[in-house]
VOKE-954190 format. One record per residue (C-alpha): residue number from 1; x, y, z. Coordinates in steps of 0.25 Angstrom, whole numbers, plus 5000, padded with zeros to 4 digits. Last residue first. Layout:
BEGIN
> NUM,X,Y,Z
...
This chain:
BEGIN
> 605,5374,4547,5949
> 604,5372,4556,5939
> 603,5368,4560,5925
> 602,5364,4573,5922
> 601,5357,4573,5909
> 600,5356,4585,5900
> 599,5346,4595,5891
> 598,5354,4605,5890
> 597,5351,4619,5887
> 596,5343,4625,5897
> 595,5333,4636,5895
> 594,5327,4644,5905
> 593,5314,4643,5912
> 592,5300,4650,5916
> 591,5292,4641,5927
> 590,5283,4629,5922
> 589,5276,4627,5936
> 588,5283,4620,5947
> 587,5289,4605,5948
> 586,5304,4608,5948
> 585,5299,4625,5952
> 584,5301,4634,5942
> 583,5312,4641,5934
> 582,5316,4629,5926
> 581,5329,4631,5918
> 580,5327,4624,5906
> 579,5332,4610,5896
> 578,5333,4608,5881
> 577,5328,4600,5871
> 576,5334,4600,5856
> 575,5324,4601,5846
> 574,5323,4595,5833
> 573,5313,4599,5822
> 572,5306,4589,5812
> 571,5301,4600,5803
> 570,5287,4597,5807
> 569,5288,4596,5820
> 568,5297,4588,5829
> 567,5310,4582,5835
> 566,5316,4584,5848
> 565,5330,4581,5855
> 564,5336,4579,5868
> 563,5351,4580,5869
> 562,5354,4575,5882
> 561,5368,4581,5888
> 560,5374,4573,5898
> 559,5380,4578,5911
> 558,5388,4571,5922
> 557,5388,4556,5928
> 556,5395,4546,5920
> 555,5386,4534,5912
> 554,5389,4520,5917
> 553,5377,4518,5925
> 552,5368,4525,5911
> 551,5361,4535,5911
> 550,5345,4534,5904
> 549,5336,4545,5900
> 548,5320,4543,5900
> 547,5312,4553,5893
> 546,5302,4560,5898
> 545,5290,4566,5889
> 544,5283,4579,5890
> 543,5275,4587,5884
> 542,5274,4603,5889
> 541,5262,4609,5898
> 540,5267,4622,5903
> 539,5264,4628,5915
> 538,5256,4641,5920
> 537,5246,4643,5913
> 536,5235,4636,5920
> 535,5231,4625,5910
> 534,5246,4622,5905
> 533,5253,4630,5896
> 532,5255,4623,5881
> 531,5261,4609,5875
> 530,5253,4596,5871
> 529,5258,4583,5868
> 528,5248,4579,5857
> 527,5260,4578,5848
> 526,5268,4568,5855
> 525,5282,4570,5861
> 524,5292,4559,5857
> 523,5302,4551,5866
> 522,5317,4547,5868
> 521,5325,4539,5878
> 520,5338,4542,5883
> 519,5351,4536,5885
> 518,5363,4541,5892
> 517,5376,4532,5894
> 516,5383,4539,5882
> 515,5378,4552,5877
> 514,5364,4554,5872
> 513,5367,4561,5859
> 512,5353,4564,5855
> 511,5339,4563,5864
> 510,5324,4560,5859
> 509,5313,4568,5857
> 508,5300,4565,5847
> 507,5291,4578,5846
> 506,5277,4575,5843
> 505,5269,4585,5835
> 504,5266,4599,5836
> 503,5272,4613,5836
> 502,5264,4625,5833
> 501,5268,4633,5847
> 500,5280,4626,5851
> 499,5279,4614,5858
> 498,5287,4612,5870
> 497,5291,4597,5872
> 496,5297,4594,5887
> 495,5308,4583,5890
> 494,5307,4577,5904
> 493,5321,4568,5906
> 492,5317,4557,5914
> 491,5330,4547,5920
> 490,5336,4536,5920
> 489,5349,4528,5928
> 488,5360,4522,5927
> 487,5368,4534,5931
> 486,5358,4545,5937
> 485,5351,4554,5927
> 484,5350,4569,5929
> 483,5341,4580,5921
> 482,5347,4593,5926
> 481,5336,4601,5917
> 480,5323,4593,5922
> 479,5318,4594,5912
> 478,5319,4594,5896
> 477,5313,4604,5888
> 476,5310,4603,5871
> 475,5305,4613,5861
> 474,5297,4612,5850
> 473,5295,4619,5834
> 472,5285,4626,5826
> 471,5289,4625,5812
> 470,5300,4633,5804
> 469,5301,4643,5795
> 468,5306,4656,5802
> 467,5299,4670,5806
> 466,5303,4675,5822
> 465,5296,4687,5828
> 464,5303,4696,5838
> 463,5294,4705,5846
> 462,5292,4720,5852
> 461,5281,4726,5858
> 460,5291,4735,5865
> 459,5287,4746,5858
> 458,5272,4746,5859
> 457,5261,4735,5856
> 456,5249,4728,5860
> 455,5239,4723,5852
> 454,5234,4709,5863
> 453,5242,4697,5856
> 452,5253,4705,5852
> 451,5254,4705,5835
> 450,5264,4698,5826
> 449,5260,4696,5811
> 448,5265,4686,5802
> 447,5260,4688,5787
> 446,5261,4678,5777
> 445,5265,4677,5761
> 444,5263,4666,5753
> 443,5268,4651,5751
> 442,5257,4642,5754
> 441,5254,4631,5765
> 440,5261,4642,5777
> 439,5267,4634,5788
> 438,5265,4643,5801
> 437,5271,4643,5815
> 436,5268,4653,5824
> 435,5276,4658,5836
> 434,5273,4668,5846
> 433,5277,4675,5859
> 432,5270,4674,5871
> 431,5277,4664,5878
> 430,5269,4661,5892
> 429,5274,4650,5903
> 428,5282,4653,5912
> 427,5284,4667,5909
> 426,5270,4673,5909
> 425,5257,4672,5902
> 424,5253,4659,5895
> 423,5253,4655,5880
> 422,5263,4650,5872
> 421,5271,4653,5860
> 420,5260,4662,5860
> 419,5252,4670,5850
> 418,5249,4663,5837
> 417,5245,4663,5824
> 416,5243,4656,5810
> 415,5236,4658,5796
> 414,5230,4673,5798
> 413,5223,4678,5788
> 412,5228,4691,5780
> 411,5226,4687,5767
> 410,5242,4685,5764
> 409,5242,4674,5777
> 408,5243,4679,5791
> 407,5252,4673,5803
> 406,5250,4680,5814
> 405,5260,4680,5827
> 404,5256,4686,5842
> 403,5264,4691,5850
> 402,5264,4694,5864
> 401,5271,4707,5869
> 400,5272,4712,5884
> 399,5286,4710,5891
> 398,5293,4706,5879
> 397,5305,4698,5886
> 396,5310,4691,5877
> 395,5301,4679,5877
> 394,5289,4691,5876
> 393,5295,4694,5862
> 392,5299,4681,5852
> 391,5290,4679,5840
> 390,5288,4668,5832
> 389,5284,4664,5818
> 388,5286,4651,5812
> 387,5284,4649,5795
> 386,5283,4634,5792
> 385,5288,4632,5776
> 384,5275,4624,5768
> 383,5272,4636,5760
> 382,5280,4646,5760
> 381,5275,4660,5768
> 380,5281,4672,5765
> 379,5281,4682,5777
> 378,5277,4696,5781
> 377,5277,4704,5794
> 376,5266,4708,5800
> 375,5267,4716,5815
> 374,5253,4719,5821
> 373,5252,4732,5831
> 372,5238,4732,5840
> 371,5248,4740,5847
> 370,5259,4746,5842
> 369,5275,4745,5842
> 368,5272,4729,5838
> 367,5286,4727,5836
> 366,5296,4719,5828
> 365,5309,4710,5827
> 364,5308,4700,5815
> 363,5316,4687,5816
> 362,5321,4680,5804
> 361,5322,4663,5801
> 360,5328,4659,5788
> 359,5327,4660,5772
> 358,5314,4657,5772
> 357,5310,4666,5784
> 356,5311,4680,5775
> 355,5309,4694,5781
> 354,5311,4704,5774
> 353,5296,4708,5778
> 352,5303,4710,5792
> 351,5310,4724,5789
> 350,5300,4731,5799
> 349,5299,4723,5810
> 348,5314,4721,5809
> 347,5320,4709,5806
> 346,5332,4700,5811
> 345,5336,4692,5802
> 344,5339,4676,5812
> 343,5353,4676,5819
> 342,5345,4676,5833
> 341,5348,4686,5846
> 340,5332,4686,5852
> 339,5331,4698,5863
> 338,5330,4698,5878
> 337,5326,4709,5886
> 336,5332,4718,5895
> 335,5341,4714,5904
> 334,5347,4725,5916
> 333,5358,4732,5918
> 332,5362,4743,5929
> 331,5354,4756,5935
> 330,5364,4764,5925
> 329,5359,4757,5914
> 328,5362,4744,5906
> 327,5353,4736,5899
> 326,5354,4722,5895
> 325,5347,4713,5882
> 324,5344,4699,5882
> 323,5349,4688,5871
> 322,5341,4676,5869
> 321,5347,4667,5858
> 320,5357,4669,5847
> 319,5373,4670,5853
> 318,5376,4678,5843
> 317,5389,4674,5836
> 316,5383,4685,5828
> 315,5383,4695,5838
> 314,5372,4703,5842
> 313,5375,4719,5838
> 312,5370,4731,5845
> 311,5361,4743,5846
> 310,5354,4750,5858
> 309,5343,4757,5860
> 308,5337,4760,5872
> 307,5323,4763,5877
> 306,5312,4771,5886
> 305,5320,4780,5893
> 304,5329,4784,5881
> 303,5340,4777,5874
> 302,5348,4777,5862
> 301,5360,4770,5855
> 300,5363,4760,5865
> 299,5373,4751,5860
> 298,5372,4736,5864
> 297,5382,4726,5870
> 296,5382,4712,5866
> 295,5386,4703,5877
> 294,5390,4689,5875
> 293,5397,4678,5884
> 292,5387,4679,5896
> 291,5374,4675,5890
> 290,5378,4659,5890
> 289,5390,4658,5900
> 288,5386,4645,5909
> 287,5376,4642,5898
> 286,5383,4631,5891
> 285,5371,4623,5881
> 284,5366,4637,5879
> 283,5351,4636,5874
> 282,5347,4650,5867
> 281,5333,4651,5868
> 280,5329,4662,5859
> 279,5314,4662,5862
> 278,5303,4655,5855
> 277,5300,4646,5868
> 276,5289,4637,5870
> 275,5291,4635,5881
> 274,5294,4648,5890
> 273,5309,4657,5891
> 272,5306,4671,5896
> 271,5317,4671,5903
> 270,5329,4665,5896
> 269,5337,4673,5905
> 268,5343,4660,5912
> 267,5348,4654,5900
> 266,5357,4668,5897
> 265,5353,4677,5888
> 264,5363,4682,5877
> 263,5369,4698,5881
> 262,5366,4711,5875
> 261,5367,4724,5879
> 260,5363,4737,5882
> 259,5370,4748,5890
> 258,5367,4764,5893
> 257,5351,4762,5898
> 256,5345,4772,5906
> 255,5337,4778,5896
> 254,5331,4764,5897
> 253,5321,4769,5908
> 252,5311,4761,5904
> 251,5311,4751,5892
> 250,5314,4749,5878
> 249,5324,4742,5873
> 248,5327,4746,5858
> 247,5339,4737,5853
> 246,5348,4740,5840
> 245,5352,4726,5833
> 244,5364,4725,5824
> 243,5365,4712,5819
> 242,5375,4699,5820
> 241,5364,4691,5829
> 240,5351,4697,5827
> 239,5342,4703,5836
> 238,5331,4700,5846
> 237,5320,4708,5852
> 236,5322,4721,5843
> 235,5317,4728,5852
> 234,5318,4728,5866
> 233,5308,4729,5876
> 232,5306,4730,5891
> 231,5318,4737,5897
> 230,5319,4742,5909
> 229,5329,4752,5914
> 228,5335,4747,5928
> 227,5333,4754,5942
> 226,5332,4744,5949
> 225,5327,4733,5958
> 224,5326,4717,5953
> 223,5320,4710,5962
> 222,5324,4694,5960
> 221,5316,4682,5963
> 220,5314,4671,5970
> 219,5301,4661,5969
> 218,5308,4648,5966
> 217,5303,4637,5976
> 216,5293,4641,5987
> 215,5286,4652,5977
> 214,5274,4645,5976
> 213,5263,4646,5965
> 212,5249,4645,5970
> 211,5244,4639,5958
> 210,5233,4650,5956
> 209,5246,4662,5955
> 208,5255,4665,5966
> 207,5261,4676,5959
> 206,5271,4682,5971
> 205,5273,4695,5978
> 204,5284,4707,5976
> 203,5279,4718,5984
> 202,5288,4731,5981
> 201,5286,4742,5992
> 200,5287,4757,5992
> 199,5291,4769,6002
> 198,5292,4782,5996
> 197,5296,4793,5985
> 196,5284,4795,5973
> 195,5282,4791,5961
> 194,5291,4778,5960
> 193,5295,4774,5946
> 192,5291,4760,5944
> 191,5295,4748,5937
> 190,5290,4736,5943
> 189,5292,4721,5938
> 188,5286,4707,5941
> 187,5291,4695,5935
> 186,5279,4686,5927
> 185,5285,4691,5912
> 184,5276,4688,5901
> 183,5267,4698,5902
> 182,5276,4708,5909
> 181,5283,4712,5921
> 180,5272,4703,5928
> 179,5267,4707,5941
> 178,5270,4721,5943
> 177,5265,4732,5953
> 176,5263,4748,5956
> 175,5259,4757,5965
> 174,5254,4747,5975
> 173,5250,4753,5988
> 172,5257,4747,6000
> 171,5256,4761,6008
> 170,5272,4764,6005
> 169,5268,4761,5990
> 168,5270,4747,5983
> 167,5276,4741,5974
> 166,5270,4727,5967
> 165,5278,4716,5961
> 164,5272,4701,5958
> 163,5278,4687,5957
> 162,5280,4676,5951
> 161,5291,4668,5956
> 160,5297,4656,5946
> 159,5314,4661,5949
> 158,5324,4660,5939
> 157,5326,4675,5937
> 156,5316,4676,5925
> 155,5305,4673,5935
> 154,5308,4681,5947
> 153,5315,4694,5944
> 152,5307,4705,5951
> 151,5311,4719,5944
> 150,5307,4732,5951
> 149,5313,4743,5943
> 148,5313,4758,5949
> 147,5311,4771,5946
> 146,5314,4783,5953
> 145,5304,4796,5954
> 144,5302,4795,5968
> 143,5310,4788,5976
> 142,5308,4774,5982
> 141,5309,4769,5998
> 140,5309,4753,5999
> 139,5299,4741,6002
> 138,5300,4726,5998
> 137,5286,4716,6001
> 136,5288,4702,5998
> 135,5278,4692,5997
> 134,5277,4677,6000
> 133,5262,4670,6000
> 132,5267,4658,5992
> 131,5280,4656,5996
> 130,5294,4662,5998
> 129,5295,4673,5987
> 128,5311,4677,5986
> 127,5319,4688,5986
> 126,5331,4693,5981
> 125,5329,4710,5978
> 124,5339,4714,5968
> 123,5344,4729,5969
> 122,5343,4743,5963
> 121,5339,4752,5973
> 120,5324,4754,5982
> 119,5330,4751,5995
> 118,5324,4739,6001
> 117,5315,4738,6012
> 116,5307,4722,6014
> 115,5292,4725,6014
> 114,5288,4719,6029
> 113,5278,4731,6033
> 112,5272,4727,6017
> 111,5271,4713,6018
> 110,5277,4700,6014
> 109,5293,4706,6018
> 108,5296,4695,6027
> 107,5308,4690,6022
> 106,5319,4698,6016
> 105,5321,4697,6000
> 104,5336,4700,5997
> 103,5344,4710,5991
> 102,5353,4710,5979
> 101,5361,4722,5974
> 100,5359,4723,5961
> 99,5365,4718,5947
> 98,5357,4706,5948
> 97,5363,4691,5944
> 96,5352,4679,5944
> 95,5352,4664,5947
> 94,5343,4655,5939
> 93,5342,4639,5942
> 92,5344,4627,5935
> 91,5342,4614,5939
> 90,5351,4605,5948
> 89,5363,4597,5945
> 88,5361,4582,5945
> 87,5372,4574,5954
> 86,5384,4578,5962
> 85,5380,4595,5962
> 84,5376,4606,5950
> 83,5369,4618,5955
> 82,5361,4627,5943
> 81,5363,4640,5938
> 80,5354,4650,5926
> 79,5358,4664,5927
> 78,5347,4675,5929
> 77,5349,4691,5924
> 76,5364,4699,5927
> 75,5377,4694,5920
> 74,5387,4690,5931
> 73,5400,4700,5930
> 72,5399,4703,5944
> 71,5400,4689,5949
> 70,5387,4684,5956
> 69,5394,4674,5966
> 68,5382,4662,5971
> 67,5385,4657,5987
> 66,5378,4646,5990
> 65,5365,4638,5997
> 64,5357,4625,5992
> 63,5347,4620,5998
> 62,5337,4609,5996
> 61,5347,4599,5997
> 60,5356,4607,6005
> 59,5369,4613,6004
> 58,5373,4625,6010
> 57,5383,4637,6006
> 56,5389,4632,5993
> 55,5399,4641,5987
> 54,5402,4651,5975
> 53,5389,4646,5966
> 52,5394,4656,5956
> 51,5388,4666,5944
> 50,5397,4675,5933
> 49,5401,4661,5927
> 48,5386,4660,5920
> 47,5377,4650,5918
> 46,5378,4646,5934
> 45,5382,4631,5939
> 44,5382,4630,5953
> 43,5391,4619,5960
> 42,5389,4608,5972
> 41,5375,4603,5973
> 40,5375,4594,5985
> 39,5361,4597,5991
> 38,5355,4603,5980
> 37,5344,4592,5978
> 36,5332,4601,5980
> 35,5328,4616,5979
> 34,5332,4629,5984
> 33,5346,4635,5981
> 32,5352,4648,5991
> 31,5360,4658,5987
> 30,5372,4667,5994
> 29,5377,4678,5986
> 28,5390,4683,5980
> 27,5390,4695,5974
> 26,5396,4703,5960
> 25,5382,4704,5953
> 24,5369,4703,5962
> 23,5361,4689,5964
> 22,5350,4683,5960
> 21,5338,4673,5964
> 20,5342,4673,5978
> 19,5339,4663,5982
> 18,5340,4652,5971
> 17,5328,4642,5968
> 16,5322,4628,5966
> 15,5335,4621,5962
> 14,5332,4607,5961
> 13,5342,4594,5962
> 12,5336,4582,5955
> 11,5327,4574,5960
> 10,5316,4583,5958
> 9,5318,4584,5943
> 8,5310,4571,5939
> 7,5297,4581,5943
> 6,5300,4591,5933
> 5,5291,4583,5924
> 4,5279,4586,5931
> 3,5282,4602,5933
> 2,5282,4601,5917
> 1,5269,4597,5915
């Protein structure tokens, strides 16, 4: 399990959490860091320039206090940081930019003659859940006939709190209540028009669950209120590089809208990212500016209350990867979904039997607008040439869709399937998009179909399915990410295989370009080495091995890059491993993450 391996981490300096979890544009605000080792730490380094560490407060080695300047150009959404000092730098952690003003959470508000008053307006509630039994109760004045958003950022705001969203009347009766957003999703949200004028209250209160998760660690979060359009599908899910692409994003109250643009994810908005992934990862070796250098706006050519069009053009210098895309309205900006940016054809639905994967890979961009709907799109099978098939939705952002792929032969009869990358429900763990792999034995043609699982359909059913001769491939995961050595001495580095669905066989690892004064040894992953969520669903099991790496006395202190490569399947593929952002607790559950590029070695004294 993955919590075991973590364990080598402890003597290394640990960032728990942030309090707060965000800050607004334009101020200057006073944080405080939870964890171990940070006595000592001396600069902040933030993937963007737009974030400071102006000044250390207090300096303790569980505590860390300072001052963190928001400038008023910092792009909005989560930003990966982490503390650098004398010896190891710590993990990476998430800090967060709101366009509101920002308010904070006041103790005790567990019950309802407690609720803490606020005035219903946009602003960015920073609170935290202190323990197992914590709740907190908040209560303002709402008019009739307004609506309102209630957005609790939690998970995909570098926090691992699970919670739940209920609003209440002035007699404590509910009137409405969210858990999950959606299937996939585990942070609440409300969007509620009030029908009558009057006293309410929101109840924010924690998932607990059967293991008695605690919130001591990691459990802050973010509430977002406003007044924002909100979009929840956007169509075509990707585009190509190069082409001109016009977007519907449908949604509620998009007649709003008068801006939409474009901009490349940064690490820390990989938010949906679970292993195995099929998503766009677009690993940046220097993230510092990575999502800020390009901005691609869009031209809104219609709009009503229910969606927008708008039109533009992706570069062809690109970058490929993840992209999300932004609104704008009066009420201010606010992120969509995001959307695959590649330089494979681009398809529509209804132009896909031109299709043709031997002479490179192509993308087909479709919808299942009906229920019970059941897209077919044609291909030609070669004998002894893989054919993978995967789709990319619910990694997105989808909120509901889970597709399922069909391979038929020219009888009708179905000679491969399957429905998850992999199973379980929710962020940490569940990816509900597909990938098949198929090597046909004869050349004729085939039939891939995609469906949802359970029929349903609607036009946000959206989906974006790949076609590409290739076998099912791996991935590789080191921990801990600030991986230190001291001067004439070793070290375990963890490295973690992630089998995609229809991989097998063993997987022989070894590292490349070691530089002078580093050794390292190598290894190979066996093929009964099993890879799938655990027996409660909630973590992952992934092989392991650890691999010893050496520093010699006479080697400097700094940074050193491994390169840790993988070999396997049958077309002998080679992998480069990479590192993540771990959300969770050093020894907790499998929390979501967020990729890091380099896999490194911190040599100290």
């Amino acid at each position: 399990m993955i919590q075991l391996a973590l364990a080598a981490a402890l003597t290394l300096p640990w960032i728990d959490r942030i309090e707060p979890l965000s800050a607004q544009r334009g101020t200057t605000v006073r944080v405080e860091l939870h964890g171990t080792g940070l006595k000592g730490l001396e600069r902040a380094e933030f993937h963007t320039e737009s974030i400071q560490w102006v000044r250390t407060i207090e300096s303790e080695e569980k505590k860390l206090v300072g001052e963190v300047r928001v400038r008023a150009e910092a792009p909005l959404g989560p930003h990966a940081f982490r503390f650098r000092g004398p010896g190891a730098p710590t993990n990476t952690r998430m800090f967060n930019v709101t366009q509101w003003p920002a308010v904070a959470e006041a103790e005790p508000n567990d019950r309802l003659p407690q609720a803490q008053a606020i005035r219903l307006a946009p602003q960015s509630i920073q609170g935290y859940m202190k323990g197992l039994i914590d709740v907190d109760l908040f209560t303002f004045e709402a008019a009739a006939g307004e609506r309102w958003v209630f957005d609790l950022r939690s998970l995909d705001h570098g926090s691992h709190l699970e919670s739940e969203m209920v609003l209440l009347d002035a007699q404590g009766k509910r009137v409405s209540e969210n858990d999950d957003r959606d299937e996939f999703d585990e942070s609440p949200l409300l969007e509620h028009t009030f029908a009558r004028a009057g006293r309410y209250y929101l109840k924010l209160d924690q998932y607990r669950g059967p293991q008695g998760v605690s919130c001591s660690q990691n459990c802050g979060y973010s509430l977002e209120i406003s007044q924002l359009p909100r979009v929840y599908a956007v169509s075509p899910l990707g585009a190509r590089m190069g082409s001109k692409t016009r977007f519907e994003l449908m949604g509620s109250a998009m007649e709003a809208v008068d801006a939409v643009w474009l901009a490349p994810a940064r690490t820390a908005e990989h938010f949906r990212m679970t292993y195995p992934f099929t998503m766009p990862v677009r690993l940046v070796l220097d993230p510092t500016r990575a999502g800020e250098l390009v901005r691609v706006e869009a031209r809104v050519v219609e709009r009503s209350a229910g969606r927008v069009i708008a039109e533009t053009v992706i570069p062809r210098s690109g970058p490929a990867g993840l992209w999300r895309v932004w609104t704008k309205s009066r009420h201010g900006e606010a992120p969509a979904l995001n959307i695959e940016v590649s330089g494979a054809v681009d398809l529509a639905e209804s132009g896909a039997a031109s299709g043709d994967w031997r002479h490179g890979e192509y993308v087909i961009d479709g919808t299942l607008a009906r229920e019970r709907e059941e897209d077919r799109f044609p291909v030609q099978g070669v004998a002894g040439k893989p054919l993978r098939f995967w789709t990319i939705a619910a990694q997105l952002g989808l909120p509901e869709i889970d597709t399922v792929l069909e391979l038929r032969d020219a009888a009708g009869k179905i000679v491969a399937q399957h429905d998850d990358v992999m199973s379980g429900q929710g962020t940490p763990v569940g990816n509900p998009d597909s990938s098949l792999v198929y090597v046909p034995t004869e050349d004729g043609p085939l039939t891939i179909c995609v469906r949802d699982r359970i029929g349903r359909g609607g036009r946000g059913f959206v989906y974006r399915l790949h076609v590409k001769s290739e076998h099912a491939g791996f991935q590789l995961l080191t921990a801990p990410e600030n991986f230190s050595v001291r001067r004439g001495s070793e070290e375990k580095l963890t490295v973690f295989l992630i089998r995609e669905p229809g991989f097998e066989g063993e997987v022989p690892v070894w590292f490349e370009g070691l530089p002078p004064g580093i050794t390292a040894e190598k290894g190979t992953f066996r093929a009964d080495q099993a890879f799938g969520p655990s027996a409660d669903g909630d973590n992952m099991i992934m092989p392991e091995m650890m691999l010893t790496v050496k520093a010699s006395a006479d080697v400097a202190s700094g940074t050193y890059p491994l390169r840790l490569m993988g070999r396997g399947g049958p077309d002998g593929r080679v992998v480069l491993a990479h590192t993540s952002l771990w959300i969770g607790p050093s020894r907790g559950r499998n929390d979501t993450r967020r990729p890091l590029p380099a896999v490194v070695a911190h040599v100290v004294e």
